[in-house]
C-alpha positions as CSV (number, residue, x, y, z in Angstrom):
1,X,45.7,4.4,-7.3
2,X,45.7,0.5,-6.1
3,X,48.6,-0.2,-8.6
4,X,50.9,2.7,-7.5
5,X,49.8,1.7,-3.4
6,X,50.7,-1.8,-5.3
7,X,53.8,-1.4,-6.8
8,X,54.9,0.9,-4.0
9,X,54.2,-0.7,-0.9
10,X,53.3,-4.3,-0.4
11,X,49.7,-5.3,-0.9
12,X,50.2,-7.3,2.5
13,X,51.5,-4.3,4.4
14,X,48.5,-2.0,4.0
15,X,44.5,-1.7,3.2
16,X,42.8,1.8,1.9
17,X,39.3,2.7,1.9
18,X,37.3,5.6,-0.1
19,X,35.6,8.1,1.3
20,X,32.8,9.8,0.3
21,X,34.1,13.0,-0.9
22,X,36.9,11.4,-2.9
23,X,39.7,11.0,-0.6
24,X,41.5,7.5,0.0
25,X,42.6,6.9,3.3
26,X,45.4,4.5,3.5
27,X,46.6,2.4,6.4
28,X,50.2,1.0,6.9
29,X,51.2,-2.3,9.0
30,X,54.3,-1.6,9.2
31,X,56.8,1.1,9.9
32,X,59.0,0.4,7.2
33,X,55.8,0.3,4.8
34,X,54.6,3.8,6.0
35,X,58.4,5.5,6.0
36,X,58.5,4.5,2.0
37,X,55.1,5.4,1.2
38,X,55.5,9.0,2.6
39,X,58.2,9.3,0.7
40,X,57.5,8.3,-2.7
41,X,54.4,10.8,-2.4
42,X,56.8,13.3,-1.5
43,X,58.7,12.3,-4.6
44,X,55.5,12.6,-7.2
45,X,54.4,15.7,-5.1
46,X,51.2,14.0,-4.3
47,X,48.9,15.9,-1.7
48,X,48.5,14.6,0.9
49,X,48.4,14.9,5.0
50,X,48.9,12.6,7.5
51,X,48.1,12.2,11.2
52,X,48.7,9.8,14.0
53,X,46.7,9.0,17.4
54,X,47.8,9.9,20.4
55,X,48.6,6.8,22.1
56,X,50.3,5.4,19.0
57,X,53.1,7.9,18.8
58,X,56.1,7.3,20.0
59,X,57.9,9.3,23.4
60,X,61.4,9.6,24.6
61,X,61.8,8.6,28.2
62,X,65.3,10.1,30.0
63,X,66.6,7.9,32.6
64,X,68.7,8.9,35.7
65,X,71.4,7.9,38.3
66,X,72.7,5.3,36.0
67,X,76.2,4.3,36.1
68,X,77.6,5.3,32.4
69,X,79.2,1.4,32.4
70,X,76.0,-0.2,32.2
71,X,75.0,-1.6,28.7
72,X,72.2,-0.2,26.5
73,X,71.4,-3.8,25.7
74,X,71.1,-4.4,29.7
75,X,68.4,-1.6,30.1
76,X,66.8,-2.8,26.7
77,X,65.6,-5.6,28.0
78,X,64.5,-4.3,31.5
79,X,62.1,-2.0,29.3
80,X,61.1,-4.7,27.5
81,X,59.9,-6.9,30.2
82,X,57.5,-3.9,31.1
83,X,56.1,-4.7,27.5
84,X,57.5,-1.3,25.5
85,X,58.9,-1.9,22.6
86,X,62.1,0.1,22.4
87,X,63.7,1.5,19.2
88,X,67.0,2.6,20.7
89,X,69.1,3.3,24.4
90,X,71.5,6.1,23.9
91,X,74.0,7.4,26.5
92,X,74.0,11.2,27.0
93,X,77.2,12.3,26.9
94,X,78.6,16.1,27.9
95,X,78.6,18.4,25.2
96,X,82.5,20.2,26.1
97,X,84.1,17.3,26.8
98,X,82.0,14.2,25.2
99,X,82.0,12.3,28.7
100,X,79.2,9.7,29.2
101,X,77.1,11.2,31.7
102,X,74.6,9.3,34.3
103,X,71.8,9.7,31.7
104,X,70.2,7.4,29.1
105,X,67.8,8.3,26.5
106,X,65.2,6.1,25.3
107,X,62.7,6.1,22.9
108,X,59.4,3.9,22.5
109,X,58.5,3.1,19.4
110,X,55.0,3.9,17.7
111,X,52.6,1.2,16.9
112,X,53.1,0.9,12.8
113,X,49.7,2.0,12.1
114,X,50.3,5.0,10.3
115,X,47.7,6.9,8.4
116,X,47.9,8.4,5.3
117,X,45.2,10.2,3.3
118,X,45.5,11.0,-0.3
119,X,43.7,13.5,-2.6
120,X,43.7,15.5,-5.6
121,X,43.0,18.5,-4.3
122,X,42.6,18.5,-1.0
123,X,42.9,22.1,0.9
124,X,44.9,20.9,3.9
125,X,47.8,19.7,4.8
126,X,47.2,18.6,8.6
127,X,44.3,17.0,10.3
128,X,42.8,19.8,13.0
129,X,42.2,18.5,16.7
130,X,38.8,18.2,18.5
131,X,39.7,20.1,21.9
132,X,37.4,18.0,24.4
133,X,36.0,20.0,27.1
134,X,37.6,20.9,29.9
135,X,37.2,19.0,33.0
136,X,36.5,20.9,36.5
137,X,39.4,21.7,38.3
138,X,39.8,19.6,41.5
139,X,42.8,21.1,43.3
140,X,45.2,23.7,42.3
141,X,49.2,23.2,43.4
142,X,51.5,26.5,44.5
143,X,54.9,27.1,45.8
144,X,56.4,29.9,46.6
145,X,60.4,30.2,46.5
146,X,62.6,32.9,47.2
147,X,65.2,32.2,44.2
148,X,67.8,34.9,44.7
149,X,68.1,35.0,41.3
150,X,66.0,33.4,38.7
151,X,67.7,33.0,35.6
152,X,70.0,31.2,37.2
153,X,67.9,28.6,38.2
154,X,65.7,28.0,35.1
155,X,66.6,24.1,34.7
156,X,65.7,22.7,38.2
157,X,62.8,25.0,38.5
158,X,61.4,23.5,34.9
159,X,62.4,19.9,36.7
160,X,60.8,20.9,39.9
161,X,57.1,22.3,38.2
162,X,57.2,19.3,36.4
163,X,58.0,16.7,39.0
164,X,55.9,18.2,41.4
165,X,53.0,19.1,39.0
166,X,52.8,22.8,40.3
167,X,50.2,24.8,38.8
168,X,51.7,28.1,40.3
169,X,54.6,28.6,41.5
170,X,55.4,32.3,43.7
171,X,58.4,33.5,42.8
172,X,60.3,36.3,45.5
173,X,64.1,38.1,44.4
174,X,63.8,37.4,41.1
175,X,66.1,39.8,40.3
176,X,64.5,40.9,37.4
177,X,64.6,44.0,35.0
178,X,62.4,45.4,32.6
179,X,64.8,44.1,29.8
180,X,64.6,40.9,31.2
181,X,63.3,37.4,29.1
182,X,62.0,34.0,30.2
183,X,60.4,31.3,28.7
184,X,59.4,28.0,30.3
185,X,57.2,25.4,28.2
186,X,53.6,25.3,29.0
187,X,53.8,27.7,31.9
188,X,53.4,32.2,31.3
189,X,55.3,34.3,33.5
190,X,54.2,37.9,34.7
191,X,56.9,39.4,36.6
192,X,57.2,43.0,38.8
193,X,61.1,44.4,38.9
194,X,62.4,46.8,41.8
195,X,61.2,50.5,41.1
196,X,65.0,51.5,40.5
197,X,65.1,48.7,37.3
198,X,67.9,47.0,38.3
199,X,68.9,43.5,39.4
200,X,67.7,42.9,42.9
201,X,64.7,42.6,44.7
202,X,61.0,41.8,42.1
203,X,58.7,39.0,42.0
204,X,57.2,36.8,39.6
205,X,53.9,34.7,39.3
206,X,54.7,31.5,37.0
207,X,51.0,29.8,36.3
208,X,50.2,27.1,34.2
209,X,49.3,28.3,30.8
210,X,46.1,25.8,30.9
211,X,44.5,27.4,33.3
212,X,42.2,30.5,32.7
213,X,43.5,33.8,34.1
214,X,44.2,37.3,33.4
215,X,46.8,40.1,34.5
216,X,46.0,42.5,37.0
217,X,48.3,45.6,38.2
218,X,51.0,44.7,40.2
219,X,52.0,46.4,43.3
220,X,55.4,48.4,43.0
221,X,57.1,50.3,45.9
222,X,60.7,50.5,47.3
223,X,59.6,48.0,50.8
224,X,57.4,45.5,48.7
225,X,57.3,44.3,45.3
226,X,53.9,42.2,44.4
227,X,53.2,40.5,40.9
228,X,49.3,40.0,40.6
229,X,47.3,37.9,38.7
230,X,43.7,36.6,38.7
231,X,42.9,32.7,38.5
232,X,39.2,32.3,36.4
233,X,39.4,29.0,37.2
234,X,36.1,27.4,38.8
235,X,35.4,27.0,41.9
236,X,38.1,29.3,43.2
237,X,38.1,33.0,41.3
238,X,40.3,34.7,43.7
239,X,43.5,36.8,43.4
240,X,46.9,35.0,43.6
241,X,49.7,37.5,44.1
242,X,54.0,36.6,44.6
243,X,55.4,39.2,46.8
244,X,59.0,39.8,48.4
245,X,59.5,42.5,51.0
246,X,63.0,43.4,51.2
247,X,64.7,43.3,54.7
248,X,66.6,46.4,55.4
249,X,63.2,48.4,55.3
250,X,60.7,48.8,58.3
251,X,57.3,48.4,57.1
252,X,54.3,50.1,59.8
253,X,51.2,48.6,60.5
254,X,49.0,50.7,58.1
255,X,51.3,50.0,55.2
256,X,50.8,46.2,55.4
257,X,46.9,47.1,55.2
258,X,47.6,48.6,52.4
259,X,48.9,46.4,50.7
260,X,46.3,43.8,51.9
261,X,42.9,46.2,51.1
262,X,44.7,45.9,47.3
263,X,44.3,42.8,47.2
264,X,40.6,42.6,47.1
265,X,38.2,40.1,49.4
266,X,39.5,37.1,48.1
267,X,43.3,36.3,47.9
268,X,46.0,34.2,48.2
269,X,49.7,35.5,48.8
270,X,53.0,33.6,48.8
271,X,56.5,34.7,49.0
272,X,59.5,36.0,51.4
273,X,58.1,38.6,54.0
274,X,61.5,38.8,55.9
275,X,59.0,39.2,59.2
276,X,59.7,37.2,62.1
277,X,56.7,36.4,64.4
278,X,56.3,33.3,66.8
279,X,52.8,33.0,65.6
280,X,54.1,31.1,62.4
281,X,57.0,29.6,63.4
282,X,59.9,32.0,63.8
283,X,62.3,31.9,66.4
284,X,61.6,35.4,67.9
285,X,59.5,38.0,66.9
286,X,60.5,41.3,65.2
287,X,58.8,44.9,64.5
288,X,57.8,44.1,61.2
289,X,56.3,40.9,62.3
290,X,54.8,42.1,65.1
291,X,52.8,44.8,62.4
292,X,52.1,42.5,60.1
293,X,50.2,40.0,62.6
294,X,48.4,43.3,63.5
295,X,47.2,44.2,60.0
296,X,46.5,40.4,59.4
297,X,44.4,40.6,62.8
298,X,42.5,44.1,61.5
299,X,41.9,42.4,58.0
300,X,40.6,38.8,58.7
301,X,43.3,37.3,57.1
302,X,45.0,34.0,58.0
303,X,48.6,32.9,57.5
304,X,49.1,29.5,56.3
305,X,52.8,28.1,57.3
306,X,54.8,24.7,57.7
307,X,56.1,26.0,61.0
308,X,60.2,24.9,59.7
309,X,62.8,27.0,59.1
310,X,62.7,28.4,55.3
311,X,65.8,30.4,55.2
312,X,69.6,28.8,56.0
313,X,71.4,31.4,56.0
314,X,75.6,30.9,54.8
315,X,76.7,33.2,57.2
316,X,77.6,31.1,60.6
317,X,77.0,33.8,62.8
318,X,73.2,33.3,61.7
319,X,70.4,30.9,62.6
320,X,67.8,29.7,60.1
321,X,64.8,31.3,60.5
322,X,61.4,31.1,58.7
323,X,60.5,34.0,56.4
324,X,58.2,32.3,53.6
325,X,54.6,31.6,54.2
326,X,51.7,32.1,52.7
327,X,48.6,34.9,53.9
328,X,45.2,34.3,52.2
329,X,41.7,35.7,52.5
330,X,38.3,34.6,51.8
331,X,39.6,30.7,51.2
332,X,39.1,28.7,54.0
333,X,42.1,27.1,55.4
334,X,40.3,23.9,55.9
335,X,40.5,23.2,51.9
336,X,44.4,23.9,51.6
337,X,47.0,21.9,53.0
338,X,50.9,23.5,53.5
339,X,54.3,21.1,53.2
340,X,58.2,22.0,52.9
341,X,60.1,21.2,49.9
342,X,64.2,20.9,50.1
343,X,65.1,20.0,46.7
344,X,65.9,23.5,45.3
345,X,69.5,25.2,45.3
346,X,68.9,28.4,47.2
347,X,69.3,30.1,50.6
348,X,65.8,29.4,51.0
349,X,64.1,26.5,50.6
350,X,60.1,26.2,48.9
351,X,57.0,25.9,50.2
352,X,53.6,23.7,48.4
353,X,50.7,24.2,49.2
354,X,47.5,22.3,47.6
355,X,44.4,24.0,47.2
356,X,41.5,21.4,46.8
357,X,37.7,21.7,46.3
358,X,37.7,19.4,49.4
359,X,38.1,19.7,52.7
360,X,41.4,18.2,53.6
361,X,41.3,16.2,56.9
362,X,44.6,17.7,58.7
363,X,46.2,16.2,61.9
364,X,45.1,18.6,65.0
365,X,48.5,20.3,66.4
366,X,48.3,21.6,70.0
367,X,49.2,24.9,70.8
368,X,49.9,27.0,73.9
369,X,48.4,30.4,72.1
370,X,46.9,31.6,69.0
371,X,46.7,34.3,66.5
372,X,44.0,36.1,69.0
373,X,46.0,36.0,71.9
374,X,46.6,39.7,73.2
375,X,50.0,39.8,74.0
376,X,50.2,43.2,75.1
377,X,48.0,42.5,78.4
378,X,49.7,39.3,79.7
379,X,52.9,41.9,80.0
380,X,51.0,44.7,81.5
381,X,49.5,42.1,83.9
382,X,52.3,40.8,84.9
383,X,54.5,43.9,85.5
384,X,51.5,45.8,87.2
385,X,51.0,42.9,89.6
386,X,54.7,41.0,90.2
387,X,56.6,41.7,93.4
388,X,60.6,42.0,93.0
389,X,61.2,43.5,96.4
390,X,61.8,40.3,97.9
391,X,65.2,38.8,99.3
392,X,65.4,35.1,98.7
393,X,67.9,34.0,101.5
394,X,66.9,29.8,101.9
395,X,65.3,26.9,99.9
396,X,61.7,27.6,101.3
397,X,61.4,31.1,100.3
398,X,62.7,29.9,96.9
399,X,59.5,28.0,96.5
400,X,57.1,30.4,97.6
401,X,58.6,33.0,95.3
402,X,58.2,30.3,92.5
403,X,54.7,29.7,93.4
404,X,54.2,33.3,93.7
405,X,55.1,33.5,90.2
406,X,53.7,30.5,88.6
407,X,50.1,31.5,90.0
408,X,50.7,35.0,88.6
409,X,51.3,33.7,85.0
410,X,48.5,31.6,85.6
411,X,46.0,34.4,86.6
412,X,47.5,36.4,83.4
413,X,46.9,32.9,80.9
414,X,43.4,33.3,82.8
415,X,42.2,36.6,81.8
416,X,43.3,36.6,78.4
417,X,41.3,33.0,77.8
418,X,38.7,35.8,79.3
419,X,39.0,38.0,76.8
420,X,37.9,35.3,74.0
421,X,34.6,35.8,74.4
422,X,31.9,38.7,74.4
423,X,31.6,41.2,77.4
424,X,28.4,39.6,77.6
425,X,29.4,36.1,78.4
426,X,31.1,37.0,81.3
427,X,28.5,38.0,83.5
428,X,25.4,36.7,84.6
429,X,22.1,38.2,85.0
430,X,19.0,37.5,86.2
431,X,16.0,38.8,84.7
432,X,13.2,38.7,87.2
433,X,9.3,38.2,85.3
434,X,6.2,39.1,87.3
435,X,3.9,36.9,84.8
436,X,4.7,34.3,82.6
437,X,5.3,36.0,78.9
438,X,3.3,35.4,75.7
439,X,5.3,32.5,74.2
440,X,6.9,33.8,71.1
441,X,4.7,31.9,68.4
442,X,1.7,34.6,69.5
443,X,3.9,37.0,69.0
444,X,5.0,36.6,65.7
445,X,2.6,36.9,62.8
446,X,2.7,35.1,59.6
447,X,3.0,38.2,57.2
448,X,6.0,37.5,56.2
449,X,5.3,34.2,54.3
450,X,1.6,35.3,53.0
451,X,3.1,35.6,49.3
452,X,2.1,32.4,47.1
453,X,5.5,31.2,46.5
454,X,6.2,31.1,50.1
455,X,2.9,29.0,51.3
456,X,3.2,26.6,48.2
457,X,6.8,25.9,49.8
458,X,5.7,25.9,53.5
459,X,3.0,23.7,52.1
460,X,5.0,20.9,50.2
461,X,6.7,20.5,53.4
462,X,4.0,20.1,55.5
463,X,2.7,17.4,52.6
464,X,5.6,15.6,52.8
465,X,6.1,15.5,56.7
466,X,2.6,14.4,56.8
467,X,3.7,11.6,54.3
468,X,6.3,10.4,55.6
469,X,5.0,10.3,59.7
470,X,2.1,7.9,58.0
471,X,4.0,6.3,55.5
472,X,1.1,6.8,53.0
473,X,1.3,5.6,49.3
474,X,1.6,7.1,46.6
475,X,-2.1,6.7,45.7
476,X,-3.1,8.2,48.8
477,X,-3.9,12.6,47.5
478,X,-2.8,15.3,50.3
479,X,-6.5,16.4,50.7
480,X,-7.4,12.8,51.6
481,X,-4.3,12.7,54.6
482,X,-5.3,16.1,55.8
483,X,-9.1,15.4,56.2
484,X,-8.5,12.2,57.3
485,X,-5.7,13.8,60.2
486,X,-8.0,16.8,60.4
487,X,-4.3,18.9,59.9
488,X,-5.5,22.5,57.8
489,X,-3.8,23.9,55.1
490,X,-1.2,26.2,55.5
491,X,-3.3,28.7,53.6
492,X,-6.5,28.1,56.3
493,X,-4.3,28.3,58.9
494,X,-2.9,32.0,57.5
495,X,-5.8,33.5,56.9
496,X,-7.6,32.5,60.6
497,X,-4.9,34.0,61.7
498,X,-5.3,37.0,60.0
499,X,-8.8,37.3,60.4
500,X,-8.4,36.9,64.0
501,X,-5.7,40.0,63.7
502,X,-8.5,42.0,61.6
503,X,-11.2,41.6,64.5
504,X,-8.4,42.8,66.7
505,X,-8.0,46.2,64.6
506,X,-11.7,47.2,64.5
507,X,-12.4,50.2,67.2
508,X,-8.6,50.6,67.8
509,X,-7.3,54.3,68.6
510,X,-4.1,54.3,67.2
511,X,-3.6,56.3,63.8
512,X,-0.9,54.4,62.7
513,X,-3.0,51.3,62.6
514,X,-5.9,53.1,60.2
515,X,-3.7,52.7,57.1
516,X,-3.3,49.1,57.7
517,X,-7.1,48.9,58.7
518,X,-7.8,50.6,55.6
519,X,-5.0,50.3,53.2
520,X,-5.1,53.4,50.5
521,X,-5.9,52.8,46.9
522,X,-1.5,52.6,45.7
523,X,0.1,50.6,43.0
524,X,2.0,48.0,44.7
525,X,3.3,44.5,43.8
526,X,0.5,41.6,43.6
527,X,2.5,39.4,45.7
528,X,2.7,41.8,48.8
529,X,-0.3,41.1,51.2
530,X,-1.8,42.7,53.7
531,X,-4.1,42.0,56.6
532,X,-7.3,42.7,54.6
533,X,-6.5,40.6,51.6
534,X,-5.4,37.4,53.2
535,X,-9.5,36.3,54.0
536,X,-10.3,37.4,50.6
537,X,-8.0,35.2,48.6
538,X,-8.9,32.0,47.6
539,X,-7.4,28.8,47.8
């Protein structure tokens, strides 16, 4: 085997070893070295296999917004000062009409170490991978994007996932059928069409194929259209769901709860609502805004928003508006932090949001009002108290009817900051005592904690308090600090106290008390006590 390595490759340009089971494993120096020995062992139909480490392979690198006039040799060498060694700089060029396009290709070469291993009989062909275990998840990226059509939109969403690293991305108007077929590398797609299967309306949940999940029934009705899935991924199991709602229906309070009670305890949703509510940043609020920040409010869910316009409508007539947000439950808003995105090609623009294992430290923004703010009674207020049968004939009674009115909204802003807090809270009482009261450690027996696991707890703190107050060393036993501090055990201190409750029993009237005087002769667990036991036990 030396002679033909020998005679086919140069005795400089490589060094083998034997293995124990028979195989030689051969290394190249060179790339030209390694090209000619594969193939003169493809031409003597030697077995072999051959593998390569990762960092040693070589990559293609695309290059963009270059002018089509600048030389490959030019860019060359600005790679090369970055130390890669480049094997060739290739303009892309249009496939109709051959025209250089503001592309370049590049590809690194690999190291020249390749390996090659020879056998006789050898029963494979390729060198299986050691998968190394996974690492814990330390945030998860989504966006959600109302596409208006997905297909059409494959490329830059593949260039968007990738340049933005999005682990999910919440897909609303897919415009998707059952026939429909999509494919994007390293990412699984689980769509939901319009009930009528054809091209409008649907949503689709596009998740990174890495990360564990599962499928779970999607939600499918003429006024909203949810794609479901559920993320395994530790330490957020929850339920991440792409809806669109579309806008010429009216959806009613009880609907959107639903929708939301299907959703389970823990969630996150992301897509185009078509609801308009001030509480999230639209301009006005609508109906079906207005019913959804009601079935939010009933649910104890939150809405998570950017607070910018996500829709720009093409029509003139129309403002843009915002319509895409995200609603979760059961994940704290504190660990996910919301941004816009304008890169995409739609009437709507995306959303990201980052879900970290974290808390994210987010800039305070000041408000006026909040989700809780009960809009219903600052209007009632103010129409059951304002005055409009008043004639305004100079400046002066201009300003008192201003400050007539400015006091009014004022009262109003007052008695809803009112309504924040308990019935309770609001009122002050006064509780007159005759006598001082028994303070409450009397009152309060140690039952509770009698069990043996709950006094060797209550007494390794007391050990360690003790320690620490008089910074004894370690050679200094517990029984030593508490006859020396003449501090009892937590044990002695339990059961005087429930001798003390015993003495208190004997000669009492009351019948309920009898059983625990005398406790009958049942089976019950060892580590429930009761008032007679405690003296008995030992320490």
């Amino acid at each position: 085997m030396v002679e033909y390595l020998t005679t086919s490759v140069k005795e400089e340009q490589y060094y083998c070893k034997t293995l124990s089971n028979g195989t030689i494993r051969v290394n190249t120096s060179t790339s030209d070295s390694y090209r000619r020995l594969i193939k003169l062992l493809h031409q003597d139909k030697i077995v072999y296999h051959t593998y390569q480490l990762r960092e040693e392979r070589a990559y293609r690198v695309v290059i963009r917004n270059l002018h089509p006039s600048i030389p490959a040799e030019t860019i060359k060498q600005e790679i090369v000062k970055h130390r890669h060694t480049v094997r060739n700089v290739r303009n892309i060029r249009l496939r109709a009409t051959k025209e250089p396009f503001y592309i370049y290709k590049t590809t690194k070469s690999y190291k020249p170490q390749g390996v090659s291993t020879i056998s006789e009989h050898h029963p494979t062909k390729s060198l299986s991978s050691i998968n190394s275990a996974k690492s814990k998840c330390q945030s998860i990226r989504f966006a959600l994007w109302n596409a208006n059509g997905l297909l059409k939109h494959k490329l830059e969403l593949e260039n968007f996932l990738n340049l933005h690293k999005i682990d999910v991305a919440l897909i609303s108007e897919t415009h998707f059928t059952t026939r429909t077929m999509l494919k994007i590398q390293s990412y699984k797609i689980y769509h939901i069409p319009h009930p009528d299967d054809t091209a409008h309306g649907g949503a689709a949940v596009i998740i990174r194929s890495t990360i564990p999940h599962h499928e779970l029934p999607h939600y499918q009705t003429p006024k909203i259209q949810a794609a479901n899935i559920q993320i395994n991924a530790s330490p957020w199991p929850f339920t991440t769901t792409a809806i669109y709602c579309p806008p010429r229906h009216s959806i009613s309070t009880e609907e959107y709860i639903e929708f939301l009670q299907s959703q389970g305890n823990k969630f996150l949703i992301g897509g185009d609502w078509n609801a308009k509510n001030t509480a999230w940043g639209a301009r006005l609020s609508t109906p079906k805004g207005r019913n959804l920040l009601k079935a939010l409010i009933q649910q104890n869910c939150n809405y998570l928003s950017t607070g910018v316009p996500t829709y720009w409508p093409t029509d003139p007539n129309k403002l843009p508006d915002l319509l895409d947000f995200f609603i979760n439950k059961g994940v704290t808003s504190n660990y996910i932090q919301v941004e816009p995105n304008f890169e995409l090609s739609s009437d709507h623009s995306p959303v990201i949001a980052t879900l970290s294992s974290h808390i994210i430290s987010k800039p305070s923004i000041p408000t006026l009002f909040s989700k809780n703010t009960d809009w219903n009674s600052f209007h009632n207020y103010l129409e059951n108290n304002i005055n409009l049968k008043i004639r305004i004939k100079d400046t002066d009674e201009l300003d008192e009817a201003v400050q007539n009115f400015t006091t009014l909204i004022q009262q109003a802003a007052c008695m809803l900051r009112l309504a924040y807090f308990p019935l309770i809270w609001k009122f002050a009482q006064i509780i007159m005592v005759p006598k001082p009261g028994k303070p409450i450690n009397e009152v309060i027996q140690p039952w509770g904690c009698a069990k043996p696991s709950n006094t060797q707890i209550i007494q390794r703190l007391q050990s360690r308090v003790l320690r620490t107050i008089t910074n004894a060393p370690w050679y200094v036993s517990n029984r030593t600090l508490h006859n020396d501090l003449e501090v009892p055990y937590v044990t002695d201190e339990i059961r005087r106290l429930a001798l003390l409750y015993k003495q208190r029993l004997q000669g009492h009237d009351n019948r309920l008390i009898e059983e625990i005087r005398n406790p009958p002769n049942v089976a019950r667990r060892l580590k429930r006590q009761w008032p007679p036991d405690l003296p008995k036990r030992q320490n």
